[in-house]
Backbone bond lengths (Angstrom), bond angles and torsions (degrees), N, CA, C in turn:
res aa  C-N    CA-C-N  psi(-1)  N-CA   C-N-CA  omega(-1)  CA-C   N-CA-C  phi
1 X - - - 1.451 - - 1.537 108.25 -
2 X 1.353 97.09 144.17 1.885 97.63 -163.43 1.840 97.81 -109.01
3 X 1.428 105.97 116.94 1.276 119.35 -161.85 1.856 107.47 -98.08
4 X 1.259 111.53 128.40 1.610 104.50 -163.43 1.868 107.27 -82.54
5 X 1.331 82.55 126.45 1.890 64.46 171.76 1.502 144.14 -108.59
6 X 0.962 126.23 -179.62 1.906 109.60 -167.19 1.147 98.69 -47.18
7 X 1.950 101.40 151.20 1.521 104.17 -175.89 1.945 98.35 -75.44
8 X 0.864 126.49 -132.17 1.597 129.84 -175.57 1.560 98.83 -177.39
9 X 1.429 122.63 23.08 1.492 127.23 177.38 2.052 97.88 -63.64
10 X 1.051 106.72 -37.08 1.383 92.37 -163.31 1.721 128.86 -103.36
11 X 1.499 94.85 17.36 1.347 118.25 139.57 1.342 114.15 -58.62
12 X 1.538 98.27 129.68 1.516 116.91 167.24 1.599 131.45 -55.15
13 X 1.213 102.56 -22.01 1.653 115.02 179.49 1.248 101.71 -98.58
14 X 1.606 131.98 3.20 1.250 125.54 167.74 1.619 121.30 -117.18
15 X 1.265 105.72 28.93 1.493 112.24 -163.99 1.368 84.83 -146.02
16 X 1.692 93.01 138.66 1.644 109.89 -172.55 2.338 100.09 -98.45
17 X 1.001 124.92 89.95 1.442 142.09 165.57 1.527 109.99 -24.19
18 X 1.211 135.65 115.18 1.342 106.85 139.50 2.105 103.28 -144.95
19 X 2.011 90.32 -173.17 1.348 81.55 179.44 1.525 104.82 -124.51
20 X 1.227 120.42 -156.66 1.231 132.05 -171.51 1.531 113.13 -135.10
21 X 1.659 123.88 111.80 1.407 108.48 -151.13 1.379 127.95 -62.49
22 X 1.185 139.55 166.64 1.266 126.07 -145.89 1.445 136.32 22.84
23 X 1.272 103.06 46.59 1.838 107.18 168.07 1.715 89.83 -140.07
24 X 1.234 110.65 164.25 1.890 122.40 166.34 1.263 92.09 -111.10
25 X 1.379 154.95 0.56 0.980 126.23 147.44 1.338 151.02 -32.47
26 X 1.448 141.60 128.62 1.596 117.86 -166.76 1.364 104.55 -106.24
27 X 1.368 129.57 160.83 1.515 130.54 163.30 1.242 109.81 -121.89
28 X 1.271 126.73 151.30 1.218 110.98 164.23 2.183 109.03 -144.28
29 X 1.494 103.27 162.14 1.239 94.83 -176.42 1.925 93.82 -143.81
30 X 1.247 108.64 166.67 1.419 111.67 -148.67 1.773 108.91 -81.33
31 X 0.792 133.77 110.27 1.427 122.75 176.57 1.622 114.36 -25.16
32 X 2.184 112.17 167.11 1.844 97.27 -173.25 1.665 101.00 -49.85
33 X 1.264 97.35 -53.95 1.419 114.85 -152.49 1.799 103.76 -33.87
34 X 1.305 118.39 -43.20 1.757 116.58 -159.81 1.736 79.51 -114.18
35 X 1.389 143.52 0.43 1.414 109.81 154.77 2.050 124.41 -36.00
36 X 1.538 102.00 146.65 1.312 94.30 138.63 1.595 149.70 -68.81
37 X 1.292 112.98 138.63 1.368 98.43 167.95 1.332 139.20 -20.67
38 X 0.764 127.15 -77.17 1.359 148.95 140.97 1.443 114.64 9.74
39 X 1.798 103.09 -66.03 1.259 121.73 172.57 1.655 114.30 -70.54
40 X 0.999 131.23 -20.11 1.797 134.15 174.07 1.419 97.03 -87.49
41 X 1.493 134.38 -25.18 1.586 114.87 -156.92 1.909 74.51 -96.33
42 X 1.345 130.60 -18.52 1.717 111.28 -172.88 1.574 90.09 -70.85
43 X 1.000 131.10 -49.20 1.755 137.41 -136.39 1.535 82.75 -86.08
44 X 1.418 144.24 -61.31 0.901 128.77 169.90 1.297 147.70 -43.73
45 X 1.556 96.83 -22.08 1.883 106.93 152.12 1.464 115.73 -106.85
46 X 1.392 99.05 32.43 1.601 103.61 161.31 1.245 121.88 62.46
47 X 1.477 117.55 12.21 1.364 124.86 152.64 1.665 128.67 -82.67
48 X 1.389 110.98 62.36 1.313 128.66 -157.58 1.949 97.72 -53.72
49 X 1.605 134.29 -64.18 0.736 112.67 167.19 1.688 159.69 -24.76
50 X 1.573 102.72 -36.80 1.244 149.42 -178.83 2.099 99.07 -74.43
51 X 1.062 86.80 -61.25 1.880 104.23 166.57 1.548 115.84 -35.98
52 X 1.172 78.39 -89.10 1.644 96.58 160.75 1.122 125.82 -30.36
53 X 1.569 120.72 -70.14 1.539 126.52 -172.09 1.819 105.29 -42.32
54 X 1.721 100.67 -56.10 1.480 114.73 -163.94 1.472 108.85 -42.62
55 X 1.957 116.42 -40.66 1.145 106.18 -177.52 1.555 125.68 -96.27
56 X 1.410 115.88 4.13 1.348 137.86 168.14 1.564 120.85 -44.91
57 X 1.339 148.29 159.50 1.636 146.19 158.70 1.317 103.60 -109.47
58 X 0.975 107.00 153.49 1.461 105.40 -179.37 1.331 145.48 -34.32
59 X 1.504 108.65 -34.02 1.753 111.53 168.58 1.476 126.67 -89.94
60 X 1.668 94.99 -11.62 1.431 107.99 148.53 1.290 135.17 -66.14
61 X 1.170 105.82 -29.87 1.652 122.46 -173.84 1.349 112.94 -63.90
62 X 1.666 91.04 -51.31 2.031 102.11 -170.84 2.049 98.81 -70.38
63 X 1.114 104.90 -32.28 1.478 101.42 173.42 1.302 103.90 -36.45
64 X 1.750 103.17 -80.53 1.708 111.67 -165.02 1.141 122.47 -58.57
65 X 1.342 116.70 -34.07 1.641 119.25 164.77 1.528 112.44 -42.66
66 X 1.454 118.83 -44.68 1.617 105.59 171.25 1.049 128.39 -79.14
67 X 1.461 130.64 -10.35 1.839 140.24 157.59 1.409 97.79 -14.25
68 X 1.284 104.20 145.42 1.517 104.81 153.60 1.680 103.02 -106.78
69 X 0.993 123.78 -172.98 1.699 123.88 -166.58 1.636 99.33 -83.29
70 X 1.178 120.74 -15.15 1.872 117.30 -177.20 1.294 87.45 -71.36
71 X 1.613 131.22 -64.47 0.947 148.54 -133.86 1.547 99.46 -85.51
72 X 1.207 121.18 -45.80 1.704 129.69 172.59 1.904 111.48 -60.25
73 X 1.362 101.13 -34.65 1.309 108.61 -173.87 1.473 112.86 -64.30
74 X 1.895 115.67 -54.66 1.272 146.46 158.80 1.612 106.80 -30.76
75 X 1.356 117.90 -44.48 1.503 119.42 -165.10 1.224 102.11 -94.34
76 X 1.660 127.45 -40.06 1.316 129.81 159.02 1.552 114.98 -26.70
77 X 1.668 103.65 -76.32 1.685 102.17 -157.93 1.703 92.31 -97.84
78 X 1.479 123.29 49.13 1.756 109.32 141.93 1.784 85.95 -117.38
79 X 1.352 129.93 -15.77 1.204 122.07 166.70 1.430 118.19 -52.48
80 X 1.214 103.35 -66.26 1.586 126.37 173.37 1.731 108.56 -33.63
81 X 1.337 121.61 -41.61 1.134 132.27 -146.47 1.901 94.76 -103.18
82 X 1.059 120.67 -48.05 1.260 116.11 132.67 1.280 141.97 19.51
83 X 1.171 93.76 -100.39 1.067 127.45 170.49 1.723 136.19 -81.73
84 X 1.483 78.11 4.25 1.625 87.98 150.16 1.983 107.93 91.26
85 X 1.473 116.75 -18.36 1.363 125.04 175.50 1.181 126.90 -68.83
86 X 1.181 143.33 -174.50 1.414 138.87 169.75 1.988 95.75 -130.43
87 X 1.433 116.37 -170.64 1.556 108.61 -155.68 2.111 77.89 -94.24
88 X 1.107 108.05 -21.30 2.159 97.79 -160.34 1.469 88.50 -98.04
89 X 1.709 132.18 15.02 1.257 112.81 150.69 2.042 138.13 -89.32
């Protein structure tokens, strides 16, 4: 029997960091690889926000909720980039 093991999303070397200008605050959200499900089937219908949110904690969340879409887009593809994807994957 094939036993699942801890995800490793909340390792630091697996979570893509960022900030919000003028704050030192950090955020961070999980690279593709340690997303949830959940969060790959949003991004895959191209609801990148929606993606995102799912794998967010709470003080992350209220962050991205105030993005405007330049700013969500920007955080998207250095995420993307990251994590190793290109934008037509």
């Amino acid at each position: 029997m094939y036993q699942i093991p801890k995800s490793q999303a909340s390792i630091k070397q697996n979570r893509f960091e960022f900030q919000v200008e003028g704050s030192d605050k950090t955020y961070s959200v999980p690279l593709l690889k340690f997303l949830p499900v959940a969060s790959v089937i949003a991004f895959e219908e191209e609801k990148q926000l929606t993606g995102i949110l799912l794998a967010a904690d709470g003080p992350t969340k209220k962050v991205l909720e105030g993005l405007t879409g330049e700013q969500l887009e920007g955080l998207t593809n250095a995420w993307a980039e990251e994590s190793g994807i290109s934008q037509g994957e």
